[in-house]
LUMLORO-707517 format. One record per residue (C-alpha): residue number from 1; x, y, z. Coordinates in pm, whole numbers, plus 32768, in hexadecimal, padded with zeros to 4 digits. Example, Ala and Ser with C-alpha at 12.3 -4.5 7.8 and 13.67 -1.06 7.14 Angstrom:
BEGIN
(1 (84CE 7E3E 830C))
(2 (8557 7F96 82CA))
! end
This chain:
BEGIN
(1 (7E96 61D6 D23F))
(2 (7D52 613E D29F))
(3 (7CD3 622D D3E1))
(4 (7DCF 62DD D4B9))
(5 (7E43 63D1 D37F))
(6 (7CF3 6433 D38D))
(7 (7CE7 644D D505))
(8 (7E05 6539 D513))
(9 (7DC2 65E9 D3FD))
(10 (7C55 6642 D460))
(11 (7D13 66CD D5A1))
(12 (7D45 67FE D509))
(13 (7E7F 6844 D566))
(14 (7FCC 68A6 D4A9))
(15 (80D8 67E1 D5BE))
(16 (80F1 66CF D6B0))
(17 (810B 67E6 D7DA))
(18 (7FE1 6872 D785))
(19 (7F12 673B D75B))
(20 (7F77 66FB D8DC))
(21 (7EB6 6826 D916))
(22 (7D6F 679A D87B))
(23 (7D72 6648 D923))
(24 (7DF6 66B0 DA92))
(25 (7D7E 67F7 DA99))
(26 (7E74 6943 DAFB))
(27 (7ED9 68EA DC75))
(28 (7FF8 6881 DD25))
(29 (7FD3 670A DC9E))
(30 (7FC9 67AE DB34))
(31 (8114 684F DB54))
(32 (81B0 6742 DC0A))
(33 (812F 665E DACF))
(34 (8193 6776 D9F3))
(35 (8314 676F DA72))
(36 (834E 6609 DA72))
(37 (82C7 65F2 D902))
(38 (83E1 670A D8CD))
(39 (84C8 6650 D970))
(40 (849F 64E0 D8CA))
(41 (8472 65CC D768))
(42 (85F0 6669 D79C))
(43 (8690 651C D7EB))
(44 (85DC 6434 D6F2))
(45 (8641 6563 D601))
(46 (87AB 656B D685))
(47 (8789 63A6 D688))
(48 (8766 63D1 D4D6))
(49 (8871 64EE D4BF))
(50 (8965 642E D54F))
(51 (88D8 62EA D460))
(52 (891A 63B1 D364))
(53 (8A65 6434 D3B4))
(54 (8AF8 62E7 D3D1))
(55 (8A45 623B D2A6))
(56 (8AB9 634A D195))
(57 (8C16 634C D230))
(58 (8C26 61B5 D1D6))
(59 (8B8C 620A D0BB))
(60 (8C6A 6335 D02E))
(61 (8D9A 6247 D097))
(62 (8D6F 615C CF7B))
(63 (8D6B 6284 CE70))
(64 (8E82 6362 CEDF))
(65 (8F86 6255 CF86))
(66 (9034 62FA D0B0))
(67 (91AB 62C4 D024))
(68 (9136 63C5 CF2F))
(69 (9095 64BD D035))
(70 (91AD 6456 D142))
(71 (92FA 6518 D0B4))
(72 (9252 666A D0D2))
(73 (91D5 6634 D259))
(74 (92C5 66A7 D36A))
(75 (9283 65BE D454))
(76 (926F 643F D46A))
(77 (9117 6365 D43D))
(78 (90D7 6207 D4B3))
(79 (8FF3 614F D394))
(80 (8EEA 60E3 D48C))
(81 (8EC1 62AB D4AC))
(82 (8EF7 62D0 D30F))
(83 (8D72 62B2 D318))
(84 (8D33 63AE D42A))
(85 (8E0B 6486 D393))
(86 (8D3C 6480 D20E))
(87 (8C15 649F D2ED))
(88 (8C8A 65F0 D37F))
(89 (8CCA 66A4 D247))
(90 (8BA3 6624 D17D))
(91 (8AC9 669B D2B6))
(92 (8B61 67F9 D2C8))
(93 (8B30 680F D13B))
(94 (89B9 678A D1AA))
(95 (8972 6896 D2BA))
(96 (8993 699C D1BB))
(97 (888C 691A D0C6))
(98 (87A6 68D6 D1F3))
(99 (87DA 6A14 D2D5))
(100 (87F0 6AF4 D190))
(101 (86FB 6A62 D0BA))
(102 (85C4 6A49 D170))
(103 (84AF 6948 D14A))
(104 (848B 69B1 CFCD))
(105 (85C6 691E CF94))
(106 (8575 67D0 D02F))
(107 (8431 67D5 CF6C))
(108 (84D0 67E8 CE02))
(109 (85E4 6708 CEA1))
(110 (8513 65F7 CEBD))
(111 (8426 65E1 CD83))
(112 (85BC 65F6 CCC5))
(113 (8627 64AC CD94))
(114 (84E3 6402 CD6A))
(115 (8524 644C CC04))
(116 (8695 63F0 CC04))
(117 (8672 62C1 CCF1))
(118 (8554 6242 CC21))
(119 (862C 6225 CAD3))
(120 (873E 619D CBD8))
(121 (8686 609F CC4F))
(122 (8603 5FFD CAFC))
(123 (8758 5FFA CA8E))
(124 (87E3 5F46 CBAF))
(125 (86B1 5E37 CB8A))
(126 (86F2 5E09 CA20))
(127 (8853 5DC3 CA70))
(128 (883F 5CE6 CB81))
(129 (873F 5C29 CA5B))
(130 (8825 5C17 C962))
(131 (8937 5B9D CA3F))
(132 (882B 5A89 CAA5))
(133 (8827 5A0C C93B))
(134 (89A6 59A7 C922))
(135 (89EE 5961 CAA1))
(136 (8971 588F CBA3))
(137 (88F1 591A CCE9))
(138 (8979 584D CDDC))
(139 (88D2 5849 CF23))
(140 (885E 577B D040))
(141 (872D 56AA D011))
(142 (85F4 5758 D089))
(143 (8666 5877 D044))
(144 (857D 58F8 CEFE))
(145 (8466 58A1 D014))
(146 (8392 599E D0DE))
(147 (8364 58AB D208))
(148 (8451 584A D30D))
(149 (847B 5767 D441))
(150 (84E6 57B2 D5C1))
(151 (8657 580D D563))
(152 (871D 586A D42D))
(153 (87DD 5738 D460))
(154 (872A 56C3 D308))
(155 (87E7 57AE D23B))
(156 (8928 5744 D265))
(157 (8A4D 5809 D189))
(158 (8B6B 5731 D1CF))
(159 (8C19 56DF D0AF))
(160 (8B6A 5836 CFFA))
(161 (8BB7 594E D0C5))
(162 (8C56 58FB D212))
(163 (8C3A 5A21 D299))
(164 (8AEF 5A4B D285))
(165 (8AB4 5951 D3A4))
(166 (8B55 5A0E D4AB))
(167 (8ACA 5B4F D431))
(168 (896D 5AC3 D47C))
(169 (89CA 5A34 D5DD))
(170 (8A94 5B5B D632))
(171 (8947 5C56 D5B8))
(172 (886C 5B77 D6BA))
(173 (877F 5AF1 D59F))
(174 (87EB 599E D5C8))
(175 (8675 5944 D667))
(176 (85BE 59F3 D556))
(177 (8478 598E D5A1))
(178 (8489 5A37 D70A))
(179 (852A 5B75 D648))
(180 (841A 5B79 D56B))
(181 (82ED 5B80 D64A))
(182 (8394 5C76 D70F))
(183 (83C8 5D5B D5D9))
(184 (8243 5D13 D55E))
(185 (81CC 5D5F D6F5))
(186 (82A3 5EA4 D6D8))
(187 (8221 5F00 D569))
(188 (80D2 5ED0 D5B8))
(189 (80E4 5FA5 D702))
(190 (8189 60A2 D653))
(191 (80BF 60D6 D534))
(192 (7F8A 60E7 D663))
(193 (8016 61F4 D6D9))
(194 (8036 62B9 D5C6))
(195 (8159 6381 D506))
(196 (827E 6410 D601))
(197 (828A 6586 D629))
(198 (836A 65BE D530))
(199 (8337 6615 D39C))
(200 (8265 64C6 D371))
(201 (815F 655D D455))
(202 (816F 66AA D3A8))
(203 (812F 6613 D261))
(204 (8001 65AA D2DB))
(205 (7F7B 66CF D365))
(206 (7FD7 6784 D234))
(207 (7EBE 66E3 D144))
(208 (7D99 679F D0CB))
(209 (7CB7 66A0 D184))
(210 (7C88 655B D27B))
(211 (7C30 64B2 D11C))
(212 (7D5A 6533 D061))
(213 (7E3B 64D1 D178))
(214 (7DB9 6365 D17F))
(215 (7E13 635F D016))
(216 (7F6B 641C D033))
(217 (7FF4 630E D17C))
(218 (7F57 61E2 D06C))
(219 (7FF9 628F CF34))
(220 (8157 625C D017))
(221 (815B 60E4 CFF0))
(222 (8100 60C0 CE94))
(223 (8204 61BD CE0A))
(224 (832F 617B CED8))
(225 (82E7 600A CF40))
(226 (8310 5F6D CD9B))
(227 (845E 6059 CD5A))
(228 (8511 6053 CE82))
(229 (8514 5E8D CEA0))
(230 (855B 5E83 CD0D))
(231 (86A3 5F3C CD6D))
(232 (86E1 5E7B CED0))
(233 (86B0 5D6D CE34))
(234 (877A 5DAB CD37))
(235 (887E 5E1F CDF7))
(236 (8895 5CD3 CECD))
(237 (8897 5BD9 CD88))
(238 (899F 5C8F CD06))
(239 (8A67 5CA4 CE7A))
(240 (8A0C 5B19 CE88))
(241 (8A81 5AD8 CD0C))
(242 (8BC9 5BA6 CD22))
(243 (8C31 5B8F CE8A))
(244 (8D95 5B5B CE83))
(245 (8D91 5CC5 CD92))
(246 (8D34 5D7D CE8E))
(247 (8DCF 5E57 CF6E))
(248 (8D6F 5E0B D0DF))
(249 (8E8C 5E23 D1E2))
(250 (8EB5 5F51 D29E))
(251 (8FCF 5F33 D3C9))
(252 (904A 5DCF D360))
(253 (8EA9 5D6B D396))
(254 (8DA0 5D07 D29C))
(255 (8C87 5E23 D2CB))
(256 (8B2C 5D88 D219))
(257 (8AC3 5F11 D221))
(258 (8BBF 5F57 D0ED))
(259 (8B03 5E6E CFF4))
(260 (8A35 5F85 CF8F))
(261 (8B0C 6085 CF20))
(262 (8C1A 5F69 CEDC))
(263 (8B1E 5ED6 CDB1))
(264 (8ADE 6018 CD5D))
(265 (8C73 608B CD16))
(266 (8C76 5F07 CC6B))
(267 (8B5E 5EC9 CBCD))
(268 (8A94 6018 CB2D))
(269 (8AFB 609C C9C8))
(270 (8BCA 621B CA18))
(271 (8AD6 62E8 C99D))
(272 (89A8 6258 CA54))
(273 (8A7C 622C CB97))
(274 (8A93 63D6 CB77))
(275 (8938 63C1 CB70))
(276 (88FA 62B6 CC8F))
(277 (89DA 635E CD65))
(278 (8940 6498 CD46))
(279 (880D 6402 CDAA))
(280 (8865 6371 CEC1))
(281 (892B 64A2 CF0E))
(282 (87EB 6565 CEFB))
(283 (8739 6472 CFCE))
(284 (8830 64C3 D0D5))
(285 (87EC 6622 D0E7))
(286 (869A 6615 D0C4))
(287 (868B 6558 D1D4))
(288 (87A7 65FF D2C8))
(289 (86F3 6780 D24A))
(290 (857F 66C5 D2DE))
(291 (8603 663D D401))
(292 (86E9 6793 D453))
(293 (85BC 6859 D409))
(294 (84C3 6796 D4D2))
(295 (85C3 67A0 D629))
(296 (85FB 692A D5BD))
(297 (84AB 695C D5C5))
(298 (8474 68B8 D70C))
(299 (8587 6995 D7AE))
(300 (8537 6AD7 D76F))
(301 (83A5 6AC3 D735))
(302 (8365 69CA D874))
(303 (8486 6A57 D93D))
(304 (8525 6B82 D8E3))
(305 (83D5 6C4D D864))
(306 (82ED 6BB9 D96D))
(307 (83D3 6BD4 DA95))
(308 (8511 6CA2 DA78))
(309 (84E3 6DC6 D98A))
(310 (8345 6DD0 D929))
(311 (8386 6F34 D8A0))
(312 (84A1 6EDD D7B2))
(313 (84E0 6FD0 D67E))
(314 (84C5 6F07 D520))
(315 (865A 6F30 D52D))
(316 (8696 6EA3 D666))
(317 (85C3 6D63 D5F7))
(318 (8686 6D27 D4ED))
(319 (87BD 6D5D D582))
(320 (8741 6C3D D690))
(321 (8703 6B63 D579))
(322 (885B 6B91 D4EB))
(323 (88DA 6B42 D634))
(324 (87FE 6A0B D691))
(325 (8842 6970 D54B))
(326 (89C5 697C D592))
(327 (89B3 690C D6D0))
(328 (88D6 67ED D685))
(329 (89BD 6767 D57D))
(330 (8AE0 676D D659))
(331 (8A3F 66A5 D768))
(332 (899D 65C7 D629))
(333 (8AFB 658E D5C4))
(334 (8B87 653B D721))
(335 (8A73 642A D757))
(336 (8AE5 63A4 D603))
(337 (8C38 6367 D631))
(338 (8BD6 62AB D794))
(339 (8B0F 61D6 D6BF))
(340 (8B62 6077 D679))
(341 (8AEB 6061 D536))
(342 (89D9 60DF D424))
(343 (890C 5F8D D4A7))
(344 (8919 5FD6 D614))
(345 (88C6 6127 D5FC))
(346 (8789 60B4 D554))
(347 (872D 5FAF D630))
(348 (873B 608E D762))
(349 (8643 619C D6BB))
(350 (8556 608D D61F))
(351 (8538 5FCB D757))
(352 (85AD 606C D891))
(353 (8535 61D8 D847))
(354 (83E6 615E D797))
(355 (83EC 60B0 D8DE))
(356 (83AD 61C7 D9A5))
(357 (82AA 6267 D8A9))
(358 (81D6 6157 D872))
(359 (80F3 612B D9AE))
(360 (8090 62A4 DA12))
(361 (805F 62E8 D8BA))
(362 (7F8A 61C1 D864))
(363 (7EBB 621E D9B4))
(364 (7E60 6385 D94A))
(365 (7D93 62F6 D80C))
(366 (7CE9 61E9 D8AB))
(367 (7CA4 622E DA3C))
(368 (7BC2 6373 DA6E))
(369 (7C16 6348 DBE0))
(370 (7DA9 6360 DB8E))
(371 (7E2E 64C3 DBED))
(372 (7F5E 659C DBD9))
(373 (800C 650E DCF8))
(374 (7FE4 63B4 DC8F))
(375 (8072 6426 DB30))
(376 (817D 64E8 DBDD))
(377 (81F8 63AF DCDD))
(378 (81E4 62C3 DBDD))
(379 (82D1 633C DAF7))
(380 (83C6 63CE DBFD))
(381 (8392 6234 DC9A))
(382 (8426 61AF DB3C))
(383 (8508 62D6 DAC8))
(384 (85D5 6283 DBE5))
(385 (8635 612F DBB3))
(386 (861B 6157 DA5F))
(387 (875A 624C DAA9))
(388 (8803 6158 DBA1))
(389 (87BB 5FDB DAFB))
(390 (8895 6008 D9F6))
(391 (89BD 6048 DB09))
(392 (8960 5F14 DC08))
(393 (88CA 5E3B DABD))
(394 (8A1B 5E53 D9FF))
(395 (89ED 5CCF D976))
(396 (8885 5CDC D916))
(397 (87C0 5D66 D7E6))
(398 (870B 5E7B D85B))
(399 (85C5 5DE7 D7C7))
(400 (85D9 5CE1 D8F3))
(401 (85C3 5DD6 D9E2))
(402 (8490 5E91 D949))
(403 (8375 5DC5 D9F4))
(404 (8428 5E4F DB6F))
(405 (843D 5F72 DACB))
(406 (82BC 5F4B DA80))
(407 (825B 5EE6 DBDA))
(408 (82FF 5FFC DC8A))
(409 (8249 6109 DBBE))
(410 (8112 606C DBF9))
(411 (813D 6075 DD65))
(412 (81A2 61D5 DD67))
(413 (8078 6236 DC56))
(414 (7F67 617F DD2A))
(415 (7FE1 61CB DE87))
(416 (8023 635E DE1A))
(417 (7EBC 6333 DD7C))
(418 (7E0C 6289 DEB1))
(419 (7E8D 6341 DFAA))
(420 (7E45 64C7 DF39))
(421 (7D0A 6558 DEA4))
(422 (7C55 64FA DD76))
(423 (7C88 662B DC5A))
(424 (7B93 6710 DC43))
(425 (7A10 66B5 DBBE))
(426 (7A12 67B1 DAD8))
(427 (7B57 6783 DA29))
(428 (7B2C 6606 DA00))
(429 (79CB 6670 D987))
(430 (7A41 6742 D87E))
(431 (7B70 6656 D84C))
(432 (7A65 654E D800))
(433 (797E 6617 D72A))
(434 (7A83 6682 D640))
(435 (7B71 652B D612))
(436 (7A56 6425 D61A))
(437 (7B2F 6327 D6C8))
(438 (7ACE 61B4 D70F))
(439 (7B3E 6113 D849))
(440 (7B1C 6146 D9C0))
(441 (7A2D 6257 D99A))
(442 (78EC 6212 D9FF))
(443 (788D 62FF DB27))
(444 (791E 640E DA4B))
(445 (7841 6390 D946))
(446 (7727 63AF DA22))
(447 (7736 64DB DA3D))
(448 (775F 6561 D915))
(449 (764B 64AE D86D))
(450 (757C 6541 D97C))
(451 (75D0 66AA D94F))
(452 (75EC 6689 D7BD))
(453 (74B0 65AE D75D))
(454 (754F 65B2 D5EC))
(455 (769A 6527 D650))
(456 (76E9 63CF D5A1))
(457 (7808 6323 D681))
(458 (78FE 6248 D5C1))
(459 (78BD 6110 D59E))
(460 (79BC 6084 D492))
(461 (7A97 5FED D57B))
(462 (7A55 5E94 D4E5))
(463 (7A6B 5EF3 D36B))
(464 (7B8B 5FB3 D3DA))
(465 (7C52 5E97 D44F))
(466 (7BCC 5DB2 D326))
(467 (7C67 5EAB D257))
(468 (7DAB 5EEA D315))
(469 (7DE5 5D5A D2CF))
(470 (7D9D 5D69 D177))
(471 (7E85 5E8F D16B))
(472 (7F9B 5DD3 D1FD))
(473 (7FB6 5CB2 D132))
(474 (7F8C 5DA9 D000))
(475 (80CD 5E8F D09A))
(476 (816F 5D3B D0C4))
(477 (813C 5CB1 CF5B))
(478 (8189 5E2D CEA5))
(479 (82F7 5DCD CF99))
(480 (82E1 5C73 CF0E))
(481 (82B0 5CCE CD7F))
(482 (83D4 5D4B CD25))
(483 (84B2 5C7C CDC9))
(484 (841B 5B59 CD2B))
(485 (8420 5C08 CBF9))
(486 (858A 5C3E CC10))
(487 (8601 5ACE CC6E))
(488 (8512 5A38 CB2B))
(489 (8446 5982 CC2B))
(490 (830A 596F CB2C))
(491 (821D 58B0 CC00))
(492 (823C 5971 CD51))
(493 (8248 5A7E CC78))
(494 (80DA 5A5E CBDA))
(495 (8049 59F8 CD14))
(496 (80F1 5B4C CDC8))
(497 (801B 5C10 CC85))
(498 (7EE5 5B6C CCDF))
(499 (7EEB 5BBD CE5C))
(500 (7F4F 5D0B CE02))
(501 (7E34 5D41 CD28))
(502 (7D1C 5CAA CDE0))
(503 (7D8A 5D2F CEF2))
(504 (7D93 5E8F CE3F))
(505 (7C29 5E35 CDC9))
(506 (7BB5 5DFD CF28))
(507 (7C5F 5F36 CF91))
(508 (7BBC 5FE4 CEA3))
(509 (7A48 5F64 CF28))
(510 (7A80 5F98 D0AB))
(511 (7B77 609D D0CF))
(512 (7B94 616A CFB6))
(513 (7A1E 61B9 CF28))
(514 (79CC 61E5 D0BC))
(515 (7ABB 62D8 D10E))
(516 (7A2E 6412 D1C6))
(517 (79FC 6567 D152))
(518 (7A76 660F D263))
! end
């Protein structure tokens, strides 16, 4: 929000591949960097297929219970698969609306379920509020507070929920504060290096302007951020309220990832629940027609047209596309039903395959002498454990393993960097010119200001970071609001309004009014 939308978006560019080309030049480095940004694109796009396949099969489970689904299959279905099985058909149904409807269709798709999910969301807030005014919320002590000490031993739900207990050890957030600097380390090297190449980077790029795009990436927090923790948190007063209602065990197990759609079957008025669930429904295949279209495009525009078939007929293209699109689904759904569950499928994306993004990606911003081959070793250094840990790491939270994951691709990034030619003068030149960067730049600078007397370098790094604080604590509060809102906590509640808005007002004063033209 506060600089690097307007760093890529000044790049001039329309995808990630091509913005390769403007920072490392066109050489062999280029389309070794090129490739490997293809290649970490198709499996983080394959990593949120299968997420999805095996969320809205546990989802669809609760609404349409197998024993009615089960007399007209031919063969027999273990209840741990029912899932997998929900997930299958709801994908192929998916691929259709995706492959057939184009990016129009994902468009319209999701201004509906922002509608939809928006009159979803208040409804499920309200409720959870009313149900606060004749019942009790019975939780551990501590828990209405923000703060938190070394381990979660503090919140202690024996005698509550029992289960909950193990569910914690067994998820490896028993030492929250370690999990919690590790997530913040992570978030804040991730959000250095900028959106992924997928449809969050493309978003970007698609903005009339650097300014617009600052304002579009800022616009993100304050419209989803309110609506989407009224309804979460929502969602878990009511699951903490009505626990023994809901419907959680799946194989003779209690699965925690049922509470949603569990609350939802138990807890939302019919006719809203139609609504809800198309919604969420929508959501789904907004999401599954982005992510399919992103790793399509990847396939036949990176690979197929650039390497195999340059001279390809209009026909032939989309005939490829067809094809691509099937056979990414299938391998989609076969990484989905090896996953564990919904919450490890997440964790390894969010932490092991950010992982392996992070450090060549925040290098190329920041280090005018970082090249191509340093990108390209870097994230071939953490793509491959990041595609082994989870095998020889089977106990641990793949967070844990993110800092080795960090130090290998720094070795590879600096050593591939180090030991092969800087990029070219005059691409880093022009790079420079065009993206005003701050950072390691200063014999780039140099020159530039010497051959372009009317050059003015950047020199907002420390307003920049002032504002990226102030940002922060303003995302965290609009994350805070409604939750407090929801649980009637009126005191943490007014003092969550008056960060917000003086936050907001300094916002307004250093970032806003100071945004760039261009």
């Amino acid at each position: 929000m506060v600089f690097l939308s307007i760093w890529l978006r000044r790049s001039k560019v329309t995808t990630g591949a091509e913005w390769i080309i403007t920072r490392f030049g066109n050489k062999t480095d280029s389309k070794l960097s090129h490739g490997v940004v293809v290649f970490f694109a198709l499996i983080l796009c394959l990593g949120y297929l299968a997420y999805g396949f095996i969320g809205l099969g546990k989802f669809v489970m609760i609404f349409i219970p197998w024993e009615i689904v089960a007399p007209y299959i031919p063969f027999t279905v273990p209840e741990a698969y029912v899932p997998h099985i929900y997930g299958i058909a709801f994908t192929l149904f998916a691929v259709f609306y995706a492959v057939l409807g184009g990016m129009a269709s994902i468009v319209w798709a999701d201004v509906m379920q922002y509608v939809i999910m928006t009159i979803s969301a208040i409804l499920i807030g309200v409720l959870a509020m009313k149900a606060l005014t004749v019942e009790t919320l019975n939780v551990p002590e501590g828990w209405h507070s923000p703060f938190f000490g070394w381990k979660l031993d503090d919140l202690d739900w024996r005698g509550i929920i029992d289960e909950v207990n193990a569910k914690i050890a067994g998820d490896g957030y028993s030492l929250f504060s370690i999990f919690f600097m590790m997530m913040l380390f992570k978030g804040l090297l991730v959000s250095m290096a900028g959106p992924a190449p997928t449809y969050d980077m493309q978003k970007v790029l698609s903005t009339k302007s650097p300014k617009e795009a600052a304002k579009m990436s800022g616009f993100v927090s304050v419209v989803l951020m309110p609506i989407r923790y009224f309804m979460i948190a929502g969602f878990a007063v009511l699951g903490i309220l009505y626990y023994d209602r809901l419907n959680l065990m799946v194989g003779g197990q209690i699965d925690f990832e049922q509470i949603l759609p569990s609350a939802i079957a138990e807890f939302v008025p019919v006719g809203f629940m139609g609504l809800l669930l198309a919604g969420l429904l929508a959501a789904f295949n907004g999401t599954f027609a982005g992510t399919l279209n992103a790793a399509q495009a990847y396939i036949v525009n990176d690979i197929y047209l650039k390497y195999v078939k340059p001279e390809a007929s209009n026909n032939q293209i989309k005939n490829m596309n067809y094809l691509v699109g099937i056979l990414v689904v299938i391998v989609s759904i076969i990484f989905g039903i090896f996953a564990q569950d919904v919450n490890s499928m997440l964790q390894w994306i969010v932490s092991a395959l950010y992982g392996s993004y992070v450090v060549s990606n925040v290098l190329k911003w920041y280090w005018w002498r970082f090249n191509g081959y340093g990108y390209f070793w870097g994230m071939v250094a953490g793509l491959l454990p990041a595609l082994i840990f989870p095998y020889v790491f089977t106990e641990t939270l793949d967070l844990y393993y993110f800092p080795w994951l960090l130090l290998i691709s720094v070795a590879g990034a600096v050593l591939g960097t180090l030991l092969t030619k800087p990029t070219d003068e005059a691409t880093l030149k022009e790079f420079y010119k065009t993206v005003k960067p701050w950072g390691f730049w200063e014999p780039i600078k140099q020159k530039v200001v010497t051959e372009n007397s009317g050059f003015v370098p950047n020199k907002n790094f420390k307003l920049d970071m002032f504002n990226v604080i102030i940002g922060t604590i303003a995302q965290t509060a609009l994350v805070a609001l409604p939750i407090y809102l929801v649980l009637k906590q009126t005191f943490p509640l007014v003092i969550t309004i008056v960060i917000t808005i003086v936050c907001g007002f300094i916002l307004k004063k250093t970032w806003w009014d100071r945004l760039p033209e261009e």
